[in-house]
C-alpha positions in Angstrom: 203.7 53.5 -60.8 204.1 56.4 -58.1 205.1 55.8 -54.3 201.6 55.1 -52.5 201.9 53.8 -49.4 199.2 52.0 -47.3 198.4 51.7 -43.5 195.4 51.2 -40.9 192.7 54.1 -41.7 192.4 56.2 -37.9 189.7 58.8 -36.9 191.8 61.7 -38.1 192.0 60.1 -42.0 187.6 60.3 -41.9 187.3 64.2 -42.9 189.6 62.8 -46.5 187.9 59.8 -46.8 184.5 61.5 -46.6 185.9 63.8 -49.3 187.2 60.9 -51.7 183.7 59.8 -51.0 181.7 62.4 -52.2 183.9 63.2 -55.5 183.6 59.9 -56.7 181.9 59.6 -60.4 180.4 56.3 -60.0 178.4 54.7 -57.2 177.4 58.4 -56.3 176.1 58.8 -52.8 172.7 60.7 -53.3 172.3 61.6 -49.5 175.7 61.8 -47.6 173.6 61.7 -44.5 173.4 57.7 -44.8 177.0 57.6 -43.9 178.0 60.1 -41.4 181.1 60.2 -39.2 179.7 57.6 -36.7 179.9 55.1 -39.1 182.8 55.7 -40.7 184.5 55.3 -37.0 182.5 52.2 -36.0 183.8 50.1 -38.8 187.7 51.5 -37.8 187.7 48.8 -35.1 184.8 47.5 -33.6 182.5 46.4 -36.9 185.7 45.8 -39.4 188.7 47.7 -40.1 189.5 50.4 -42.4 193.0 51.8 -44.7 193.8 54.3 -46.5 196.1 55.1 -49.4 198.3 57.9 -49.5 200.5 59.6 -52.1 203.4 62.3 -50.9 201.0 61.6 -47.5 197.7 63.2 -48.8 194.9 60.4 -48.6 193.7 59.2 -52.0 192.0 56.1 -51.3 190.5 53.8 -48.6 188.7 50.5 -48.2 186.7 49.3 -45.4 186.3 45.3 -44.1 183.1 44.8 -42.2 183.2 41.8 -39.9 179.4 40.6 -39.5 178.7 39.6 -42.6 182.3 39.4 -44.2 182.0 42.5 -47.1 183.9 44.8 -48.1 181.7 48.0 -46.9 183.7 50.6 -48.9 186.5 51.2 -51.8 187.2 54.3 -53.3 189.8 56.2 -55.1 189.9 60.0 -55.6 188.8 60.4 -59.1 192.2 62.4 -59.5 193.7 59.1 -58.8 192.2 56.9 -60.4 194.6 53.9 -62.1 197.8 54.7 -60.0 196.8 51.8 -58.8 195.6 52.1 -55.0 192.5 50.1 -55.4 193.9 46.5 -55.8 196.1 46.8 -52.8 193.4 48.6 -51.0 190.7 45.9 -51.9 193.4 42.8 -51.1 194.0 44.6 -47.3 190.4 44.6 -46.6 189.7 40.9 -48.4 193.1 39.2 -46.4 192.0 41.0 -43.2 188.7 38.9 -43.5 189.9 35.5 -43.9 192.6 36.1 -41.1 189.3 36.4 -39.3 187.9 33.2 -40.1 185.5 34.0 -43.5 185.4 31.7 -45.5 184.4 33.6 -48.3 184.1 38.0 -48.7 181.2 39.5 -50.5 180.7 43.4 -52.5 178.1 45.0 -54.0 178.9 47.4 -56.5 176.8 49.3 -59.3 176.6 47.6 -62.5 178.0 47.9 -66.2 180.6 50.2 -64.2 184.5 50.6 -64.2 184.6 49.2 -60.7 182.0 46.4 -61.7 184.3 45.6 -64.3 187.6 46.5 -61.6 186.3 43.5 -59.5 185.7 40.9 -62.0 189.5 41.8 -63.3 190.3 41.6 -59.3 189.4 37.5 -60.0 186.2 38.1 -57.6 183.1 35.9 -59.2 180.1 37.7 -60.5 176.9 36.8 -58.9 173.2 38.1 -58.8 171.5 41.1 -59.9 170.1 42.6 -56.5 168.0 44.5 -58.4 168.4 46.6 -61.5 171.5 48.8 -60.6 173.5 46.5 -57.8 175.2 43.5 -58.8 177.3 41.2 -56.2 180.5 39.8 -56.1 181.9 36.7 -53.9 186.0 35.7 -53.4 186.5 32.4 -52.1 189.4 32.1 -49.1 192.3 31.4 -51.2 193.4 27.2 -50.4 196.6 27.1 -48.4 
């Protein structure tokens, strides 16, 4: 495994993570105008919390919490990074960050018959519901003390 190291996602990390985000194979982003900058700061602080991932301290993954409904709003990996294993950590920050708020239980939605479909459901998250033909969801339970 190579030395990643993980903290709190700030403002200046958004240009990389907006990068990561729009080199990703899967769960392509068809219009990158549905996520512009304003989001990605919102859910920093004041609708979730957000981290990143960096190797030799270039940014090669990040993960976002979002605190109104409990979800994970975003994980992704650089495609050049893929299985150095950032995304478990990554996914765990956002999921623990969560319960220390009070959820009881953290929901995703992720596109089906995928590598990060079948990344979740290795993760131990439960497989739910179609949404519709492409999206299927995923529930964690708070882990019992």
């Amino acid at each position: 495994m190579t030395n990643l190291s993980f903290r709190r996602a700030v403002s200046a990390d958004i240009p990389a993570m907006q990068v990561i985000r729009l080199a990703v194979k899967e769960n392509v982003l068809n219009n990158p105008t549905r996520v512009p900058v304003q989001m990605y700061e919102d859910y920093l602080d004041q609708l979730g919390r957000g981290w990143v991932c960096e190797e030799q301290g270039k940014i090669i993954g990040f993960s976002y919490a979002a605190s109104a409904d409990a979800s994970i709003w975003a994980l992704f990996v650089s495609p050049d990074a893929e299985g150095k294993g950032a995304g478990a950590p990554l996914l765990k920050l956002a999921s623990d960050w969560l319960f220390s708020q009070g959820h009881q239980k953290v929901t995703l939605g992720t596109e089906a018959n995928t590598r990060a479909d079948r990344f979740y459901a290795k993760q131990g998250w439960t497989r739910g519901e179609m949404k519709d033909a492409i999206e299927v969801f995923y529930t964690l339970e708070r882990p019992q003390d």
